[in-house]
C-alpha positions as CSV (number, residue, x, y, z in Angstrom):
1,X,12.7,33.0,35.0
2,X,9.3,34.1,35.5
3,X,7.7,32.9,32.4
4,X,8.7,28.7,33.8
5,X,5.9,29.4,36.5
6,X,3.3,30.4,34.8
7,X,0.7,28.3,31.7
8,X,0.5,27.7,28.0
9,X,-1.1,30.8,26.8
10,X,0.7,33.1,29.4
11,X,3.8,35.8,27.9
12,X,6.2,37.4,30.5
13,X,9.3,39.7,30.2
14,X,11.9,40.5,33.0
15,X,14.8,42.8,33.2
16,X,17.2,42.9,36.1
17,X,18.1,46.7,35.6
18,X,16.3,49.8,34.1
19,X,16.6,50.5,30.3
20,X,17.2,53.9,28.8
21,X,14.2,53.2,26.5
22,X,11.5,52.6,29.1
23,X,9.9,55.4,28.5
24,X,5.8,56.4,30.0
25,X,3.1,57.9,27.8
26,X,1.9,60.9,29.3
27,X,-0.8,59.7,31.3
28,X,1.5,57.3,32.8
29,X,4.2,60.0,33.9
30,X,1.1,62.1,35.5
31,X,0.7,59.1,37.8
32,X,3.8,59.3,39.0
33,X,4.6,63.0,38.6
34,X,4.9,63.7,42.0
35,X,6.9,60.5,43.0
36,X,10.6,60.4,44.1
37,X,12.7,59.1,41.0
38,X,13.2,55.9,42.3
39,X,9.4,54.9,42.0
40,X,9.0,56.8,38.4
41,X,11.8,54.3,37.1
42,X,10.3,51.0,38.8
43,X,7.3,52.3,37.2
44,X,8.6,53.0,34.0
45,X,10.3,49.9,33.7
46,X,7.4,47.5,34.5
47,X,5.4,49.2,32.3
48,X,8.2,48.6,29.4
49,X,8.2,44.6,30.7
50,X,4.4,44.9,30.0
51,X,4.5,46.0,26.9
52,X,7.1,43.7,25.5
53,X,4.7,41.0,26.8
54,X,1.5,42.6,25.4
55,X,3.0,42.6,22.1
56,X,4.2,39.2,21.9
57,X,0.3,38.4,22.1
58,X,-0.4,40.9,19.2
59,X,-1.6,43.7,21.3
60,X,-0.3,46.9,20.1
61,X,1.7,49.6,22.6
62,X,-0.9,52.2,24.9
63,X,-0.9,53.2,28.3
64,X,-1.3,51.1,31.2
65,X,-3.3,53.3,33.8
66,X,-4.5,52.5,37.4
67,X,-7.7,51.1,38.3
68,X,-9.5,50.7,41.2
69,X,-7.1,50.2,44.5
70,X,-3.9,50.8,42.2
71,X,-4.3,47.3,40.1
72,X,-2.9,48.2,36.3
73,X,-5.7,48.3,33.4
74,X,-4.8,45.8,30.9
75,X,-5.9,46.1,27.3
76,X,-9.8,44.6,26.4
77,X,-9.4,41.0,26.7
78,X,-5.8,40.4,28.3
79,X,-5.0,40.6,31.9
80,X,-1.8,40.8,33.7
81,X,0.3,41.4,36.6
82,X,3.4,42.7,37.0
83,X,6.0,42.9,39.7
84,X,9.2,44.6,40.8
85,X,12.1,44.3,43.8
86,X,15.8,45.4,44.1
87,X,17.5,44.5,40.5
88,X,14.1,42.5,38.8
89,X,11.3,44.0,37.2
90,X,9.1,41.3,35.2
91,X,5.0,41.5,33.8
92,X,3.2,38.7,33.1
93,X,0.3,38.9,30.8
94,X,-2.4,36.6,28.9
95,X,-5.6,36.8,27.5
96,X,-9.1,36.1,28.9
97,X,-10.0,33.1,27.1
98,X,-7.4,31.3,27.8
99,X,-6.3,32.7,31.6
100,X,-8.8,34.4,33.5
101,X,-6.5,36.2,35.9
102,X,-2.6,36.0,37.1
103,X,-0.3,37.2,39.7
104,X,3.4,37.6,39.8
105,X,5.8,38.6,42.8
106,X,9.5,38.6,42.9
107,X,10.9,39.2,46.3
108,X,14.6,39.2,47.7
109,X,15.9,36.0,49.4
110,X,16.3,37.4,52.4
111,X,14.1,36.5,55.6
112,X,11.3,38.9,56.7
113,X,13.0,41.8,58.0
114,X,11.3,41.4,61.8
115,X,9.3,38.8,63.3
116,X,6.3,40.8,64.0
117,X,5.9,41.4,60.1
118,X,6.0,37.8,59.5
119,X,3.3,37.2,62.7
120,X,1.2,40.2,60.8
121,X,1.1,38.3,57.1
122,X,0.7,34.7,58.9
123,X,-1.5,32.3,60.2
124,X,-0.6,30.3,63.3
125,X,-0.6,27.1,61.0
126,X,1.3,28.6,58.6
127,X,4.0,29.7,61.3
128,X,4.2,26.2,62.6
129,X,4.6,24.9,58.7
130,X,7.4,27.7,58.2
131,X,9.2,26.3,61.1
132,X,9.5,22.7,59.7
133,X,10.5,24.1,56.2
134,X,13.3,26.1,57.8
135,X,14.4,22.5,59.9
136,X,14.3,20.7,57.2
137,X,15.5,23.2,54.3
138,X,17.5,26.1,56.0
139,X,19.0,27.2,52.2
140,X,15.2,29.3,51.5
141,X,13.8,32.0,53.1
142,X,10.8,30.0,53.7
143,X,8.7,33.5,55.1
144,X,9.6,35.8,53.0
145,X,8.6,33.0,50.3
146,X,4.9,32.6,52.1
147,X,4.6,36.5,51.7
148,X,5.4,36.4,48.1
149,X,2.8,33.4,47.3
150,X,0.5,35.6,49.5
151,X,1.3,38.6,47.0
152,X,0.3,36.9,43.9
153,X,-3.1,35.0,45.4
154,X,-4.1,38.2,45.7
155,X,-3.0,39.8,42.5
156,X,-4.6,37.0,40.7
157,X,-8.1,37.5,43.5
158,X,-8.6,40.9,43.1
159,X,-9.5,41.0,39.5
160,X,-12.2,38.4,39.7
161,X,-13.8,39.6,43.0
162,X,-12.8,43.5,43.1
163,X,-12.9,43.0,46.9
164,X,-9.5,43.3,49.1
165,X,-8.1,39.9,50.3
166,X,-6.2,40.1,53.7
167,X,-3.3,37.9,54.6
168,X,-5.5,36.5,57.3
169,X,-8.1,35.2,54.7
170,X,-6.3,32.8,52.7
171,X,-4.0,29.9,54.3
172,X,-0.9,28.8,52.3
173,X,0.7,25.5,51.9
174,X,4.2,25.6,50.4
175,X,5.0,22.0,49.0
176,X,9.5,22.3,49.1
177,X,9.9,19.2,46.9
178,X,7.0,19.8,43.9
179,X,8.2,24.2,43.6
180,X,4.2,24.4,44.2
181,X,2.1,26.0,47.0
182,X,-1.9,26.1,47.7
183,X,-3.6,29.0,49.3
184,X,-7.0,27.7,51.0
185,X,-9.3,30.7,51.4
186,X,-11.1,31.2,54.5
187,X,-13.7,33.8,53.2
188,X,-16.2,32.9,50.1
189,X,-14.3,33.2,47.2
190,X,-15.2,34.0,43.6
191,X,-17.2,32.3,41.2
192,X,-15.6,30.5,38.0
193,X,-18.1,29.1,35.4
194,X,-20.5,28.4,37.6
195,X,-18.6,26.5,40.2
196,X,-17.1,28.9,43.5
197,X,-13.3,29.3,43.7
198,X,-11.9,27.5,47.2
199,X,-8.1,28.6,46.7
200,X,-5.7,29.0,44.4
201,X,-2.2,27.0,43.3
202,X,0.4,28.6,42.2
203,X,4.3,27.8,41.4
204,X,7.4,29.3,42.7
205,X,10.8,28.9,42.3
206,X,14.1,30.3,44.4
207,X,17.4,31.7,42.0
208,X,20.2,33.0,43.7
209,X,19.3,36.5,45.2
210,X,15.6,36.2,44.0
211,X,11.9,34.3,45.3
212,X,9.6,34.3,42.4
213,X,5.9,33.4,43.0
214,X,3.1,33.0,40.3
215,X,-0.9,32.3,40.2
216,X,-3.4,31.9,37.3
217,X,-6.5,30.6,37.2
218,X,-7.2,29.0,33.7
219,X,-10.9,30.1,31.4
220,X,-13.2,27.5,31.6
């Protein structure tokens, strides 16, 4: 489902359980070593969606270690994201002349689980904008759907700027009829070819139990 969001150029894989071949390198399993078995196997498993994507672009197998603030490490000349909730794992991944950065999230279609979590990840705008989506289309979980688009902006942000992006600094506009949404950002954002960055637009799409969200900015 994932891969219908994102460009030409882009490879994903998704699995809605846990293989018994999604095995770590060792470098990987030391970065989970000391993590309850719940997060090793999410770990594990997103890794192994990763891989399967890398190598449908020709890149051969290797670890995929942490960088700075936890983002993964792609191979020289790719970049990816990947993403993982209750029963869907799924990595995206592409390479840098043709996609200069992406971001995936997959969420459960549930609603935010308490109104003060939804006021913490939203603008007053984008609280008045959730309330007409929910009048006029009460089937999606409209806020936990702005998180999600939230989650990928700044999975696709963080590896052109290598700054944080806070849910306050980017507003989103989620279009219901087009499956699109636009995030404005309200800080200076980063340059592309020359030209500064202003927001992002990304896709997203609702199935069943899931809310799927993707972002990628294109190379010049």
């Amino acid at each position: 489902m994932i891969e219908e969001l994102l460009p030409s150029g882009a490879e994903a894989r998704e699995v809605f359980g846990d293989p018994p071949d999604a095995v770590l390198y060792e470098e990987e399993r030391a970065l989970v070593a000391t993590s309850v078995e719940k997060r090793r196997t999410e770990f594990a498993t997103t890794r192994f969606c990763a891989r399967a994507a890398l190598a449908a672009l020709g890149v051969p197998p290797a670890p995929i270690l942490r960088g700075e603030r936890g983002a993964p490490r792609w191979p020289s000349g790719t970049t990816g994201s990947m993403t993982h909730c209750e029963g869907y794992r799924a990595a995206a991944v592409a390479r840098t002349d043709r996609v200069l950065s992406l971001g995936i999230d997959a969420e459960p279609h549930l609603p935010l689980p308490d109104p003060a979590v939804r006021d913490l990840v939203t603008l007053p705008e984008e609280r008045r904008g959730l309330a007409r989506l929910a009048a006029a289309r009460p089937e999606v979980c409209w806020d936990r759907l702005l998180f999600s688009a939230k989650e990928s902006v700044y999975k696709t942000w963080f590896p052109l700027t290598g700054r944080w992006l806070d849910f306050h600094e980017a507003l989103v506009t989620l279009d219901p009829d087009t499956g699109t949404f636009h995030a404005r950002l309200l800080v200076p954002g980063p340059t592309v070819d020359g030209t500064p960055l202003t927001g992002f637009t990304g896709r997203w799409r609702a199935h069943r139990n899931l809310l799927l969200t993707a972002v990628a900015v294109p190379a010049p």
